[in-house]
N, C-alpha and C positions, 0 to 999 in steps of 0.2 A: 480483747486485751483491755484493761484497765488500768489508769492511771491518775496519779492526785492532779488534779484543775489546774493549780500551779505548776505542775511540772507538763502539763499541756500546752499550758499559755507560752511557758518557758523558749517552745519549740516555734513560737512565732519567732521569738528573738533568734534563733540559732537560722530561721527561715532569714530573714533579715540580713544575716552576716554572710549565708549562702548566698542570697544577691548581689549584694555585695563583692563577693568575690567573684561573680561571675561577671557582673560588671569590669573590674578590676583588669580581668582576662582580655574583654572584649576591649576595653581600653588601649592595654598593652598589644595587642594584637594586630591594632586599627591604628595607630599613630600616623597625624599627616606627616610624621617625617620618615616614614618607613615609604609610605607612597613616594613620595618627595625624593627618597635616598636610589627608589627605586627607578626612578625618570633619568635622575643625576649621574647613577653609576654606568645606562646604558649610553648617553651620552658621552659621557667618558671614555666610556670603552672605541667607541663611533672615532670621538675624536683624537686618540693614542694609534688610532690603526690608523687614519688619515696622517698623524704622525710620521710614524713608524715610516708609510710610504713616503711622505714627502723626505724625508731622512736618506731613505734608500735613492731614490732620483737625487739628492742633492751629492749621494757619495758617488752615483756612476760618473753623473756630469763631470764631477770632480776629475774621474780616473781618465774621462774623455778627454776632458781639456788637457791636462798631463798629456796622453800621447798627441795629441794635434800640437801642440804645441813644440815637441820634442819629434815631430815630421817635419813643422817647420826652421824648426833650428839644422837638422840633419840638410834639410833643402838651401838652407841660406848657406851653413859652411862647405858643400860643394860648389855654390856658385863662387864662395870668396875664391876657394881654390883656385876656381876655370880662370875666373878675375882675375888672378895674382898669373896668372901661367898666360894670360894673352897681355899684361901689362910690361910683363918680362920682357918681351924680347925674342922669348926662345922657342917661339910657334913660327917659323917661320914659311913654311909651307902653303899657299893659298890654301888649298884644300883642308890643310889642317885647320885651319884658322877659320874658315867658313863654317868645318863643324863645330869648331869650340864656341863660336860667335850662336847658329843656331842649339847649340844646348845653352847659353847665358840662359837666351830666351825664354827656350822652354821652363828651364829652373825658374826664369823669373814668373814665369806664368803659371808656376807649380807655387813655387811660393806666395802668391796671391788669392790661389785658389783655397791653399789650406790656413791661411791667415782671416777667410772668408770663414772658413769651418769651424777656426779658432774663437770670431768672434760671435757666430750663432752659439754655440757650445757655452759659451762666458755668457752668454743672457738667458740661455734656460739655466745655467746652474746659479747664474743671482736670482729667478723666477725662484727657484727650491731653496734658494736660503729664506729669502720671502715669506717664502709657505713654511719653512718651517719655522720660524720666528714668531709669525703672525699664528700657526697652532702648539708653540711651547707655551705661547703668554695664555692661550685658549684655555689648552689642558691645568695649567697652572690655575687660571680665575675656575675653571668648573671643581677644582679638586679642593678648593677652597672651600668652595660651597659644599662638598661632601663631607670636608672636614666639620665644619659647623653644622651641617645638617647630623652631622654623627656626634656631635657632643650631645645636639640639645637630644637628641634620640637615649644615649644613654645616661643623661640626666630625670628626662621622661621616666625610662625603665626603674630607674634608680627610686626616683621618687614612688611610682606604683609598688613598689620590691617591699620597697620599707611600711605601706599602707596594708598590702595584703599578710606582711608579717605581721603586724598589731591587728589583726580582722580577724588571723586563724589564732594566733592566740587567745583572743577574747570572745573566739568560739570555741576553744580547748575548753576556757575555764565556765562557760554556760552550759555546755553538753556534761560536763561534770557533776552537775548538781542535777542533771538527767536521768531516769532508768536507762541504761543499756538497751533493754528489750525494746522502749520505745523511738530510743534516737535507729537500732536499724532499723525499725518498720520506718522509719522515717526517711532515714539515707535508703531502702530500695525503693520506695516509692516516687523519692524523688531523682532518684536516677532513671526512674523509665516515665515522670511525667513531665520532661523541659525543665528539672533543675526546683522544680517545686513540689515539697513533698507534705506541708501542711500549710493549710489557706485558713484564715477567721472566717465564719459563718457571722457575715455583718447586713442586720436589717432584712432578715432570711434569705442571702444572697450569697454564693459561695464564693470569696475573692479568689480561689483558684483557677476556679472555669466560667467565674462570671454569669453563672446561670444561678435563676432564683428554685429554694426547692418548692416542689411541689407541695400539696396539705398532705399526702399520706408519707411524704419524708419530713416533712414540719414533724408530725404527729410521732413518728417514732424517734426523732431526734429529742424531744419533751418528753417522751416517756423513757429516755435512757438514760440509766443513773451517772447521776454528775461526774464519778470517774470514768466511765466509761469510753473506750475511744471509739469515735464514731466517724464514719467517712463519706464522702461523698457520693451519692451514687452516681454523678454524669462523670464526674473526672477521678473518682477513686484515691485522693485525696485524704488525709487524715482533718476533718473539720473540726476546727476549734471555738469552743463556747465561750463570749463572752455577754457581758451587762446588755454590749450595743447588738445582740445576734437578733433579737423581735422575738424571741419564743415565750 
């Protein structure tokens, strides 16, 4: 293939914008706030399920306390009853009165025991309001963090968006003043060598593969006519001639 020297050189510059943009990529790719967002969000999730339970124990205890406490109300207004009916008068039977005297008792001793259940039940369910207060404020300060960590991430993007858009246009308008023929030998080469598809031959040295050539590729790169396109033989490469190449 052959091509004018300028329009060889050209393909450094389009070489250029292709780095460029692959940088860009890797940029956009790599952000410490994607790492960052990615710590943040499992944490989050850690701590909404730690939530979510503490929530759920805070609503049994809830339901517990209701019935103990609505056993102990049922226990005290039978006692008032027995109470009110031996205060009467109108027990007057010993026997009757011995067992109304021993159920007091017992009710009193039922009502103590579940007044005992009532106040374990009231300290694990302030334990889960506790817990959940102390992981709403949790969830809250980490979600904050996700929230900021997600601005500056799509400001990042943002700003990358708008860089690779002024890169691919101002490789539109360089590949233009291109051959065709030469920019695809170009784009397939450099699709199958790491993104690089023409290197400068600087100081007999191929910046592609970084290997120097040898005299009998010196030799026929000097004997090949200046439009000529010429390639590399270790990395296959399009090699570009300039002033600094040593030939």
């Amino acid at each position: 293939m052959n091509a004018a020297p300028a329009d060889q050189i050209r393909l450094l510059d389009v070489q250029n914008l292709d780095v460029r943009l692959t940088q860009l990529a890797h940029r956009r790719k790599n952000l410490p706030e994607l790492a960052e967002l990615t710590t943040l969000e499992a944490d989050l999730t850690q701590q909404r399920d730690l939530l979510v339970a503490a929530q759920t124990e805070e609503s049994d205890t809830s339901r517990e306390q209701t019935k103990a406490e609505q056993d102990v109300d049922q226990v005290r207004q039978r006692a008032a009853r027995d109470q009110k009916r031996l205060d009467s008068g109108a027990v007057t039977s010993p026997k009757d009165l011995e067992s109304l005297q021993r159920e007091l008792a017992s009710l009193a001793k039922r009502q103590g025991d579940l007044e005992d259940v009532v106040l374990e039940v009231m300290e694990r369910r302030e334990a889960a309001q506790e817990r959940v207060r102390e992981l709403t404020e949790r969830v809250g300060a980490i979600q904050g963090k996700v929230d900021d960590a997600t601005a500056r991430r799509d400001a990042a993007h943002a700003e990358i968006d708008a860089e690779v858009a002024t890169v691919n246009k101002e490789r539109e308008l360089t590949v233009a003043d291109i051959p065709e023929a030469l920019v695809t030998l170009y784009d397939r080469i450099r699709s199958k060598q790491g993104g690089v598809g023409a290197a400068r031959l600087y100081q007999r040295r191929c910046e592609g593969c970084r290997l120097e050539l040898d005299i009998t590729e010196l030799n026929d790169v000097r004997a090949a006519a200046a439009d000529a396109v010429v390639r590399c033989e270790n990395c296959s490469r399009i090699l570009v001639r300039t002033p600094d190449s040593g030939l």
